[in-house]
C-alpha positions in Angstrom: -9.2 78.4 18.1 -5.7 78.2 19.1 -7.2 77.8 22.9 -9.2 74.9 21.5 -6.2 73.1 19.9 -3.9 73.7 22.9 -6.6 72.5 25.3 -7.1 69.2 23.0 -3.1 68.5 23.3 -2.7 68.8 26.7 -5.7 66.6 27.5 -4.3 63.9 25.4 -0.6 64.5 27.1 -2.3 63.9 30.8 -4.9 60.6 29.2 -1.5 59.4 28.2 0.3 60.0 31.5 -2.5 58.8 33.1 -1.7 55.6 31.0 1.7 55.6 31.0 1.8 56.0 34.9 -1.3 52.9 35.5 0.6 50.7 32.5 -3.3 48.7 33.2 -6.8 48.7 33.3 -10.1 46.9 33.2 -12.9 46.9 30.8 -15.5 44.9 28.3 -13.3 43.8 25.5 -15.4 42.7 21.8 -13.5 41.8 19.0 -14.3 42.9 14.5 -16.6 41.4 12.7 -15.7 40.0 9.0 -17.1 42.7 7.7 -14.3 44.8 8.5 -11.8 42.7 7.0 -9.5 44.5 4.6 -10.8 47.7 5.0 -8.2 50.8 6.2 -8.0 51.4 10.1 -7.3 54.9 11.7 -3.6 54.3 11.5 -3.6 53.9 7.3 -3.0 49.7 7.3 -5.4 47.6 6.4 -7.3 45.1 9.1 -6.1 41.2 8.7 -8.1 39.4 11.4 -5.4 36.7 11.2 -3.1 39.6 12.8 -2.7 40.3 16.6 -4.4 43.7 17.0 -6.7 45.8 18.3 -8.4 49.2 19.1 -7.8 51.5 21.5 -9.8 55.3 22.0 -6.3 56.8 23.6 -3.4 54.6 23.5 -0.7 55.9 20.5 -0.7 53.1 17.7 1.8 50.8 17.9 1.3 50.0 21.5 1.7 46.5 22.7 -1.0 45.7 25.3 -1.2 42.4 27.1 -4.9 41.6 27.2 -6.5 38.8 29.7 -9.8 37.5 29.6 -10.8 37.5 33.6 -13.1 35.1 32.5 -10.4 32.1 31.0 -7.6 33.4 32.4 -5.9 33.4 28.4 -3.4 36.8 27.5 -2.3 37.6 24.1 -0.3 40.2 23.2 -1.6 42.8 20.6 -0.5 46.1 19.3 -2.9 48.9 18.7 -3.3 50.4 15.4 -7.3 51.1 15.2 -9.4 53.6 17.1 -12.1 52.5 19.1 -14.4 50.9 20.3 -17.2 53.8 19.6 -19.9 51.6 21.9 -19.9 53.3 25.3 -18.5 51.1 28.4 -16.2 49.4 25.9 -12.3 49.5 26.2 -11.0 47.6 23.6 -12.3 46.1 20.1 -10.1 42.8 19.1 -9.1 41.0 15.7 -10.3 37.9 15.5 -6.9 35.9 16.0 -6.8 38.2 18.9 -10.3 36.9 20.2 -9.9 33.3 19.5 -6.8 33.0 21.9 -8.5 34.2 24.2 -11.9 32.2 24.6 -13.6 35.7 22.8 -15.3 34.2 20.4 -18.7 32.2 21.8 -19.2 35.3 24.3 -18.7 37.9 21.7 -17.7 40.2 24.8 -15.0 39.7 28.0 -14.2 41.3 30.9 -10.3 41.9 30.4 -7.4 43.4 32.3 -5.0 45.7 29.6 -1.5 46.0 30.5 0.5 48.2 28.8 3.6 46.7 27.7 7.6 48.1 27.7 9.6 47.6 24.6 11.3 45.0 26.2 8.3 42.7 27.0 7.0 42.9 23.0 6.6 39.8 21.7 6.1 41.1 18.2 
């Protein structure tokens, strides 16, 4: 068991070196349904679709990730605090607000580019 547990953390330390060594990424981006408005996401808060965030499988919570629709050429900045999407070939899963600024909405799913952003580039 122990052998189990160890293996688990030091996959997740090299997926976030990996991450933290790439700072970006492409993938299909989707963005919450009303549905899951209000209810608790993997990091304890609830969801506010007004609020710039999203879910991420590996990135810590609290990231801030520069996302950009390759379609409209439109970035907004989010921060992480969901896990997800659970849809295989899907990177990312938006809030609404999130969506909307960047043309999300009428497709329902994007192409994007995630950058992951330094402290100093949060635009909170």
């Amino acid at each position: 068991m122990k052998f189990i547990a160890k293996t688990l953390v030091f996959l997740c330390l090299c997926t976030a070196l990996c991450w933290a060594q790439k700072k970006s990424s492409y993938g299909i981006a989707t963005y919450y349904s009303d549905k899951f408005q209000g209810r608790k996401t993997a990091n304890g808060e609830k969801y506010n679709k007004k609020e710039l965030t999203a879910a991420h499988l590996t990135l810590p919570f609290n990231t801030r990730i520069k996302v950009t629709c390759l379609d409209t050429k439109k970035s907004v900045v989010v921060r992480i605090n969901d896990r997800g999407p659970h849809i295989k070939g899907r990177a990312l899963d938006m809030s609404r607000a999130a969506a909307e600024k960047i043309g999300l909405i009428k497709r329902g799913k994007a192409k994007v580019k995630i950058e992951i952003l330094d402290k100093k580039q949060w635009k909170a």
